[in-house]
N, C-alpha and C positions, 0 to 999 in steps of 0.2 A: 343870488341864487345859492341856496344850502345846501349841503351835498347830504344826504342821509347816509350812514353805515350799518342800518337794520337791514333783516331780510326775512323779518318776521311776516309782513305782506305781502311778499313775491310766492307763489307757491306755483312751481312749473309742473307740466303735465307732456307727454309724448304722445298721447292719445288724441288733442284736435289735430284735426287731420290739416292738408293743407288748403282747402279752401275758406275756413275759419280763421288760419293768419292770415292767408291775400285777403279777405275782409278787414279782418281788423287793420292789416296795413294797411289798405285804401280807407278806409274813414279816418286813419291816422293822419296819411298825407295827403289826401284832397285833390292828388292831382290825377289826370285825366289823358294825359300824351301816353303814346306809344311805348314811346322811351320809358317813362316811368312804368308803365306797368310790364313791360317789359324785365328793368329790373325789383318790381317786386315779385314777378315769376319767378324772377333768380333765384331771390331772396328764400321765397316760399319753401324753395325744394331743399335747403339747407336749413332753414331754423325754425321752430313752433315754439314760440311765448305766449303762455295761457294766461289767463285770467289777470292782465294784466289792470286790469279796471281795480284790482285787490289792493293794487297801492298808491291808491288815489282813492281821496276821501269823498270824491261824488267818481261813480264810474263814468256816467255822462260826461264829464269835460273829457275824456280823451274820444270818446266816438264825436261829439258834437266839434271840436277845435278847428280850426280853421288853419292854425300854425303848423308849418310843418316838424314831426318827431324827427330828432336827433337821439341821434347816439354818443355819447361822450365816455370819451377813454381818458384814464388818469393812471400814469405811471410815474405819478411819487417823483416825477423826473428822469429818469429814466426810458428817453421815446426813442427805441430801434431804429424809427426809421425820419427821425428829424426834423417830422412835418409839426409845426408847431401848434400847425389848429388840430384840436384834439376834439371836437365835435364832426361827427360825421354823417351830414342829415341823409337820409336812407336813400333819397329818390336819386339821389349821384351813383353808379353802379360802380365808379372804383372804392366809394364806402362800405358797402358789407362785405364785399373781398377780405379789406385790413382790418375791418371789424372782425372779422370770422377769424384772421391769423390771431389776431390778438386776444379774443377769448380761449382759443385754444393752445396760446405760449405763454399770455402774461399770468401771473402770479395772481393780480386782482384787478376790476376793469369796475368800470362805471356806467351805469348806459343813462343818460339825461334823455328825460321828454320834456319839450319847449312847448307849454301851451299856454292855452289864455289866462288861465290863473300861475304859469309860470312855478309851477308846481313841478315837482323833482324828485328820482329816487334814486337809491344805486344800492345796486347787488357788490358784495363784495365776497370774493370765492378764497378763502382762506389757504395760505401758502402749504407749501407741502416738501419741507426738507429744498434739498437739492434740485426736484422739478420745478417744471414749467407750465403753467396753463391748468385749463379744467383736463381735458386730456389726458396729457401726463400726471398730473395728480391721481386720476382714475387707476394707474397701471405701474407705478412707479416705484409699491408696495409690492412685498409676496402676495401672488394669486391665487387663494386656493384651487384647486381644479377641481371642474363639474366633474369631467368626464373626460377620457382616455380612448381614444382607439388605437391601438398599436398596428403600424403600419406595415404598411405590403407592398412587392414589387411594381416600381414603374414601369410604361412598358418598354419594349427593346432593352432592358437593366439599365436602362437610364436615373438611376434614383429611386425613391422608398415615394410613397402616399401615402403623405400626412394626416390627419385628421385628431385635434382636440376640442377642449370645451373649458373655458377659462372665465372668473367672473371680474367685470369690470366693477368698481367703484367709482360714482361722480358724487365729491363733497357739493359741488354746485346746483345751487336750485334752480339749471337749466336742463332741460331732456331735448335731448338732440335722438332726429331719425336722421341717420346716415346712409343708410342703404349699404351698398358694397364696399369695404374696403379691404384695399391689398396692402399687403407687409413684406418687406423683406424679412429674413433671419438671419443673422449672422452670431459668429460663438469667435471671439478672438480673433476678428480681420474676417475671416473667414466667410463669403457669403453660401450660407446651408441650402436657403431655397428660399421660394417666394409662396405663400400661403394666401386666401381670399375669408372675410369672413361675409357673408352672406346677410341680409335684409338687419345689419348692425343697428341697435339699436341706444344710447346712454340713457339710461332714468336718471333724470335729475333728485335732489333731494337725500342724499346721499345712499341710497338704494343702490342695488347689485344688478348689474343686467349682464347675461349670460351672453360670450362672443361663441362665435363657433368657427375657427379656425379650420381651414381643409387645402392642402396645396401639394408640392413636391420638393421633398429635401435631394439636391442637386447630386450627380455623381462628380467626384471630387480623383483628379487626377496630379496635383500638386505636392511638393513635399510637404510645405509648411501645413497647405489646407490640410493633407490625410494625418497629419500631425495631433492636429484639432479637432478633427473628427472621431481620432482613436480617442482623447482624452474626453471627448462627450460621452462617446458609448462606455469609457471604461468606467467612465464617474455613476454612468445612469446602473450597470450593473454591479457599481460597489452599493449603491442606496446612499450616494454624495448629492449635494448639490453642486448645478450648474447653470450659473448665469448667461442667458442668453440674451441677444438684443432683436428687439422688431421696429424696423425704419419702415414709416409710411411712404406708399408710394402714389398710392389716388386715390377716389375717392370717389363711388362712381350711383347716383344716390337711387338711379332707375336701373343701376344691377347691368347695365349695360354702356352708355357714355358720361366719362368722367367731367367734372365740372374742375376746369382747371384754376379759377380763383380758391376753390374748397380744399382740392389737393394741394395749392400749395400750402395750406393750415396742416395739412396731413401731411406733408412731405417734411415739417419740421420739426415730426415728434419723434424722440427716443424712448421704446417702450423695455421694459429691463422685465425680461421673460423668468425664469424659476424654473429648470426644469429637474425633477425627483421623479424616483418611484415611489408611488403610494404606498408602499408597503413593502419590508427587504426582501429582496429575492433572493432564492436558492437557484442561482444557475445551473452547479454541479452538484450530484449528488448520482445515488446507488450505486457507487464505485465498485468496482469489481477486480479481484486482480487474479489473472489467470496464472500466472505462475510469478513464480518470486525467489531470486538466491542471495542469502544472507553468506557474508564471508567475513569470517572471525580473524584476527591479528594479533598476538601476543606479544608484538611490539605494540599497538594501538589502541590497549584494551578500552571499550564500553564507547569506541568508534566503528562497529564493522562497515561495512562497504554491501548496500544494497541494492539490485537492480531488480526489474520485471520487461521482459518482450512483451509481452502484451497486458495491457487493462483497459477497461471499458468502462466507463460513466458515463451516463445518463445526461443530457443537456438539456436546457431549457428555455431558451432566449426568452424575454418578454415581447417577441414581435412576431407580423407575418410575416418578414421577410427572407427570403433566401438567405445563410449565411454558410460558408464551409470554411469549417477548421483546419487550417492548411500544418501549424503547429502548435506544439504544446510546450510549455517550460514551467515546471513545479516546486515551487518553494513549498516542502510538506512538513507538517509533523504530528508527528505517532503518538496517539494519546490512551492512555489504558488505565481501566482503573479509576474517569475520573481526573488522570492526571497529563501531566504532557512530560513526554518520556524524552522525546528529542527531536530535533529538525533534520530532515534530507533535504540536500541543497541538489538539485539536478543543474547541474552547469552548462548543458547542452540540448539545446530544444529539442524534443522528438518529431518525426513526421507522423503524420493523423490521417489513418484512414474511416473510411465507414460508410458502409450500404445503407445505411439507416439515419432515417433523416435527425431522429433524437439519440444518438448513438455514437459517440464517438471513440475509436481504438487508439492506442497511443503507447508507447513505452517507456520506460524510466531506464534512463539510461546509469550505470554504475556510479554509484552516489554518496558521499558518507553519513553514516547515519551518528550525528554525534547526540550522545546521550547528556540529561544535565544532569550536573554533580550530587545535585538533591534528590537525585530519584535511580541511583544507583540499585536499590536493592526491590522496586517497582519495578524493572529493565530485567534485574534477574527474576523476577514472579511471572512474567510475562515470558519469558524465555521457556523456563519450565515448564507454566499452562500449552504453550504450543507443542513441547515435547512427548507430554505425556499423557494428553488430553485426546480426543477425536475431533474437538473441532472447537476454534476459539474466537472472540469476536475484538475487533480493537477498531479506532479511530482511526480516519485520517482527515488533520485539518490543515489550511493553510489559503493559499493563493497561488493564481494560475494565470501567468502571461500567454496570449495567444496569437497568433498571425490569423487573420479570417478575410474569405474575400466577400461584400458585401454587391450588392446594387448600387451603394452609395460611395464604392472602393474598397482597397485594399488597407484594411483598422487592425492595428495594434491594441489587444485588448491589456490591460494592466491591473493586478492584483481583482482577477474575478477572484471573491472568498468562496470556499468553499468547505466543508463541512458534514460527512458521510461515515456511517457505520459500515467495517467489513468483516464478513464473516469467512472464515476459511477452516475446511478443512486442517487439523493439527497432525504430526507425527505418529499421535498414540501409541507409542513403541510401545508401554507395558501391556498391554492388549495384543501383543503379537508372542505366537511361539516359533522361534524362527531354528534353522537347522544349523549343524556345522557338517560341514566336508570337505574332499580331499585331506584327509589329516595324514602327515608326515612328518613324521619323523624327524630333524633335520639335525640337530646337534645339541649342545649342552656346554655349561659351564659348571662353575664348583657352588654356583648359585642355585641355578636351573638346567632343567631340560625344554631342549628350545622342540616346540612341534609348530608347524608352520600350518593352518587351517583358512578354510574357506566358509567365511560366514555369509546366509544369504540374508539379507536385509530387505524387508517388504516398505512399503511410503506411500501413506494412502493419500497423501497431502498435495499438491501445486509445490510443494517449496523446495528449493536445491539450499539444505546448510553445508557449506563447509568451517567443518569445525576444527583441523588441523590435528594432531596426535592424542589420540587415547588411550588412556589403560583404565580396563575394568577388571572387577574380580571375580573369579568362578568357583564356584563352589557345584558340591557333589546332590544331587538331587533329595536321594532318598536319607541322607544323612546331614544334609545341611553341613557339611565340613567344607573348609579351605583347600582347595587343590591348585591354586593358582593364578595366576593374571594372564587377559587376553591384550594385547595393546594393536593398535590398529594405527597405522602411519595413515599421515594427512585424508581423516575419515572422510570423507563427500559422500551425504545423502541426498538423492536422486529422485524425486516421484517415480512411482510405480514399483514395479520389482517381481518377484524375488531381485535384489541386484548384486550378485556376488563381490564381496568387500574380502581383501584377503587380510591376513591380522596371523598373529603368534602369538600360539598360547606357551606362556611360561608354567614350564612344571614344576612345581616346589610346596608339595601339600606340606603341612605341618604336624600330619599323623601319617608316622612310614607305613603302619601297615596298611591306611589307606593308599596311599602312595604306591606299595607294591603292589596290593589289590586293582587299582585302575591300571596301570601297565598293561599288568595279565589279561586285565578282559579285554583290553584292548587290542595284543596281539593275539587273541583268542576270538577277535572278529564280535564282539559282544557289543549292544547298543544300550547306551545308559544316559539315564537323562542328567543334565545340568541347570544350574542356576546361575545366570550372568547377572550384576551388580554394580552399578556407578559407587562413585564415593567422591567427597569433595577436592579428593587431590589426583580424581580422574582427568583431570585438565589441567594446563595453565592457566588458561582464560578465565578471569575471576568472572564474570557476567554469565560460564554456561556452568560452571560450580554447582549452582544448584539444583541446575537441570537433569547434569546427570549423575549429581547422589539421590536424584527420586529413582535413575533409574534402574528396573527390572523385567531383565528377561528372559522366558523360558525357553531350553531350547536342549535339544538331545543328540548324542555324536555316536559315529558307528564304528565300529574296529576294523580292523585288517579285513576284507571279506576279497577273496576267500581267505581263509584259514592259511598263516603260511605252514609248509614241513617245516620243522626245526630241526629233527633230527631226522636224516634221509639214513644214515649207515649208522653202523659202529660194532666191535667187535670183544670178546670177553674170553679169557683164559681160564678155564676151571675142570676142575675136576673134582671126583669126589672124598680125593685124599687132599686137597689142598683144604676144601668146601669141611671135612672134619678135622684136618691138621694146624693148617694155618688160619682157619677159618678168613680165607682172602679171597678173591678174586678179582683179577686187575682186568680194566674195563676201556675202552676207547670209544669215543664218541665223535661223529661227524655232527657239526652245530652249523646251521644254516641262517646268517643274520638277516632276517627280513626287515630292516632296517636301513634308510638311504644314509643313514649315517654309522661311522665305525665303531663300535660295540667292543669295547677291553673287558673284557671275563678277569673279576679277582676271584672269586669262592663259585663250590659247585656244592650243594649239600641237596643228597638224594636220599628217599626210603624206598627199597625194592620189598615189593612184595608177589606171594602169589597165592590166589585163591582167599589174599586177605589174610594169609597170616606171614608175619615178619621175614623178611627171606636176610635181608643188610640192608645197612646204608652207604652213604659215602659222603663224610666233609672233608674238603679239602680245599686250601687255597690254589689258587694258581695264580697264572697271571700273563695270556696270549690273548692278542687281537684278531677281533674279526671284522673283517675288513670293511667297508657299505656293503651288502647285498649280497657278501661271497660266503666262503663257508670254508671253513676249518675246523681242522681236528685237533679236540683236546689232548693235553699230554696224556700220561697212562694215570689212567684213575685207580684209585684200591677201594673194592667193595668189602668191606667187611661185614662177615657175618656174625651170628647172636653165636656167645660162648656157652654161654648154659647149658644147665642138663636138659631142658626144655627146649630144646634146638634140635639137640638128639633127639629127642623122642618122635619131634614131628616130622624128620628126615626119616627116620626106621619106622614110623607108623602112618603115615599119610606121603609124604614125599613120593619114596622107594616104592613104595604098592604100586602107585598111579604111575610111574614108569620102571618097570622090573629087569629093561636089561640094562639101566646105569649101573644096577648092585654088580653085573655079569661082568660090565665095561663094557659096555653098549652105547650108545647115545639114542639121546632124541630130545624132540624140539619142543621146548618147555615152555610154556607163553609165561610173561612174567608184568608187572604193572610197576610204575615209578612215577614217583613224588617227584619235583626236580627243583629247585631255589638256586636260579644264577646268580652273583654279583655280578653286576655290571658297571661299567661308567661309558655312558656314551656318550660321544663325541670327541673324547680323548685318546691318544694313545696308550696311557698305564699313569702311574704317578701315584702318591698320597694326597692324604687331605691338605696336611698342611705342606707347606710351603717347600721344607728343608728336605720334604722325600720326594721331591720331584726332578725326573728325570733332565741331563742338560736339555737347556734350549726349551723346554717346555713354559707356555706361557701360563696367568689363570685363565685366560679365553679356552687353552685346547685340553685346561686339565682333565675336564671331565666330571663327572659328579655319582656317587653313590648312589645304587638303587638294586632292586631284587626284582626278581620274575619270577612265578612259580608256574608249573604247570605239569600237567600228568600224560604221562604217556603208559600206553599197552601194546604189549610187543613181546616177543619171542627169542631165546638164542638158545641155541642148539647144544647140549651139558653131554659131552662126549668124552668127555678128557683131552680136547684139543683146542682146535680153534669153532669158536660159536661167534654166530652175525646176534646181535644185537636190533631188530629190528624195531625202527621207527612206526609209534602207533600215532593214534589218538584217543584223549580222553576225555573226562569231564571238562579241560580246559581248550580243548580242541587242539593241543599244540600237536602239528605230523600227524601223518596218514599211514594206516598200515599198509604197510609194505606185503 
């Protein structure tokens, strides 16, 4: 007998139903007991070999034979189970049992028909790697998948409902109808759940026949199992592959009672499942961040420290099932530009809330944000667009560990990627005109004059920066000049506002008579606008450098309101022979420092006039203190008047008219107007510039510094030839009220 290894005449089919193989097997074997047709019932409901008359060269010898059909199996040596007759005539019913294991474990099988011409054929079903059988060869490859149904709650949260669509491949030119078979699943030890596929069908001839799998993946209360389970779900949301396994368990071919000879063929197969997403997903996305505080370090530069209480992304599972996000732990990084700026490592999971089923809330807890070395001056472009923009857009990409509780247990999700544009709200400072107030006064050095002010800072933004110590520069509005630096201790900007930030402004313009000019109007209660200004050595922190030499901001300051007196009293000696003789008169003034700080008067240079024309002046140094806020009187001042012939003439022709009993020795009360130019140094007690004229014990802190005041006052003293008040007015500079 010659064994053929063609398989060019076998052409199988799954379409004769089963009354055409119990035919063809009863004219095969001829016999006629109970018993036999009994097991070729068996038989029937398990296998359909068509056209088997195709490999035999008369069809007729196999319907006509008289002999009975075997089946002959040939494993190369190789026999599992030790029986050494390896022909297994049909009508024995423990032969298609072993027949059935062994077309569906062995590698390649032979089936012999014994008939009268003793004629032979054999199928041989080509190896396949590492499997076993037709079977296994079928499944033992990646499956492409038909179809996907992403599953949904079991009931009582007993587990998820499965359902896929998977195509098998039979290299073998047999077609088996199966009917129902059930599968285990398991992922690493692990048993997932048991699945059924429904009216199963294999096309033989190497044809695709679609399974359609439907079952329940099991709730898992186990370390090791929820172990397993998190690394399925976290591989299936990274778009990894994951090897799964499906062990046969019956085989049940009327969809109802299993056929236990058939199941054990099924219960020996290992199927190697493939489980992916079709296509990658975006779990997380439209991230949102509700608020956000950056914290700058000058030890740590182009590391700040960033946190957020609340943000909200967007979730997406690919299933139906129940899942909640119990928490969150974010490996992120900030991408701008195109580029990737640096990673925040949050070291401490947040907890997750959320009403919303695709919604989850979560916080970042204080994080460092370390920037890379390569994109240092990207970090500062970025910095700046936030500062002085209205609103600015950046990335965040990374991956996201989670704790979630499912149907199927309590899963450890692991590197979900994720990948979302955020837009926020920016600083826009130079869009803002913001005010200053509370200005005072407070002291001075031989530098500056220190004023201590309240600036109100508006933040239309979500972002708290702390940016640690500033100095910016201020310049005079309408003149664009330098009047000095604002600096501000450990700055914190705040969402919302106005929010008052307190700061000193240093005074130290580099044009005195702007210098005296701003004073005056400022203790003259006058409101003039400013221009504040970053510069690159507004900071230490190299990364906000350029942030704030873009910045600019408008903003205007108000003076003393009300108005203070400067001059409440003062008192003057004259008469009209000293007024022609010595042309003097000696004058004393009450000066009123409206100032929280002490005020040293060097020089006093005044022009008295009346009705506008020259009356004297007075330059004179001096050198007493007035104390914060108190008031003292000058030493004796000497007004001197004009020598000239021209002096006479408007005393004897304008003066003397307009009061006639001075000429007599009369008196009366003469209103009179004055120019007034203090020196000052505030905040010191007295001293010189330099060094060697200054008083013991005087330090540079309390020298003091140079400066002038001018201001006009109107006012009256009483020219009797005795004692006249001097009264305190006010004038074009507002200084004193008339008395």
């Amino acid at each position: 007998m010659t064994k053929n290894h063609s398989t060019e005449n076998l052409v199988p089919s799954i379409n004769d139903n089963a009354a055409t193989a119990s035919a063809s097997a009863n004219a095969v074997a001829g016999a006629s007991s109970e018993k036999d047709a009994s097991s070729r019932r068996e038989q029937s409901e398990v296998i359909q070999l068509s056209s088997l008359s195709q490999t035999f060269d008369h069809p007729t010898d196999l319907q006509h034979s008289h002999q009975q059909p075997r089946y002959s199996s040939n494993n190369h040596g190789n026999d599992d189970d030790g029986d050494d007759d390896d022909d297994y005539p049909i009508t024995k019913k423990k032969r298609p049992q072993t027949l059935k294991a062994r077309i569906l474990s062995r590698k390649r099988f032979w089936c012999t028909w014994c008939c009268s011409n003793e004629r032979e054929f054999c199928v041989e079903v080509d190896e396949c790697g590492d499997g076993e059988g037709v079977w296994d060869h079928s499944l033992c490859r990646d499956r492409p998948r038909q179809g996907y149904y992403y599953p949904r709650d079991a009931p009582n949260n007993q587990g998820a409902v499965v359902k896929l669509v998977t195509l098998m491949n039979n290299p073998s030119p047999i077609g088996m109808t199966l009917g129902s078979i059930v599968l285990d699943l398991f992922y690493d030890g692990t048993h997932l759940g048991q699945v059924t596929a429904q009216n199963a069908t294999l096309v033989g001839g190497g044809s695709e026949s679609p399974l359609e799998l439907e079952g329940v993946l099991y709730r898992q209360t186990g370390t090791e199992d929820l172990k397993h389970l998190s690394m399925l779900f976290s591989n299936y949301l990274a778009g990894k592959v994951t090897m799964t396994m499906a062990k046969g368990v019956s085989v049940k071919p009327d969809g109802v009672n299993p056929v236990s000879w058939l199941s054990d063929g099924i219960m020996a197969l290992t199927l190697t499942v493939p489980l992916q997403s079709p296509q990658p997903l975006q779990i997380i996305g439209g991230i949102q961040i509700m608020d956000m505080g950056i914290n700058f370090n000058p030890v740590t530069p182009y590391v700040p420290t960033v946190l957020s209480k609340s943000m909200t992304a967007g979730v997406k599972f690919p299933f139906n099932i129940t899942i909640h996000v119990q928490t969150v732990t974010n490996s992120i990084a900030l991408g701008y530009g195109g580029k990737v700026l640096g990673d925040i490592q949050a070291s401490v999971p947040s907890q997750v809330n959320s009403n919303l089923p695709d919604l989850i809330t979560f916080s970042l807890p204080s994080s460092p944000l370390v920037v890379k070395d390569d994109v240092h001056e990207d970090f500062n472009t970025f910095l700046a667009d936030l500062t002085i923009q209205a609103e600015d857009t950046f990335s965040v990409v990374g991956k996201s560990n989670a704790t979630a509780e499912t149907p199927m247990g309590l899963v450890s999700l692991t590197d979900v990627p994720f990948n979302s544009p955020v837009t926020m709200k920016a600083l826009n400072f130079n869009a803002q005109h913001t005010t200053v107030s509370d200005v005072v006064v407070s002291g001075g050095t031989s530098e500056h004059i220190i004023i201590n002010v309240v600036v109100a800072l508006t933040n239309p933004s979500t972002l708290t920066v702390a940016i640690g110590n500033v100095m910016l520069m201020v310049f005079d509005g309408p003149t664009n000049q330098f009047l000095g630096d604002l600096v501000i201790q450990n700055l914190n900007i705040v969402p919302g506002g106005p929010t008052r930030v307190p700061a000193q402004f240093l005074f130290h313009p580099t044009d005195p008579l702007l210098r005296d000019q701003f004073l005056s109007r400022f203790v003259a209660g006058d409101t003039f606008p400013l221009h504040v200004t970053g510069s690159p050595t507004a900071t230490p922190l190299p990364e906000l450098q350029k942030a704030l030499s873009l910045l600019s901001l408008g903003c205007s300051v108000a003076g003393l309101i009300p108005p203070p007196v400067l001059f409440p009293s003062g008192r003057a000696t004259s008469t009209l022979n000293t007024v022609l003789g010595s042309h003097t008169t000696s004058v004393w003034v009450d000066i009123q420092n409206p100032l929280p700080a002490s005020m040293y008067c060097t020089s006093i240079v005044a022009t008295v006039t009346w009705r506008g024309d020259a009356f004297g002046t007075i330059n004179q140094s001096v050198g007493f203190l007035i104390p914060e806020s108190g008031k003292t009187a000058t030493p004796e001042l000497t007004l001197q008047h004009p020598q000239d012939l021209g002096f006479s003439v408007f005393l004897t022709t304008q003066f003397l008219p307009a009061y006639p009993g001075i000429a007599i020795g009369g008196g009366a009360l003469v209103p009179f107007e004055m120019d007034v130019q203090f020196g000052v140094r505030i905040g010191g007690e007295g001293g010189n510039d330099d060094v060697n004229g200054r008083e013991e014990g005087e330090t540079e802190k309390n020298k003091g510094s140079n400066l002038y005041c001018f201001w006009r006052t109107s006012g009256s003293y009483y020219f009797d030839g005795g004692i006249s008040w001097v009264d305190g007015g006010h004038g074009s500079l507002g200084w004193g009220s008339k008395k």
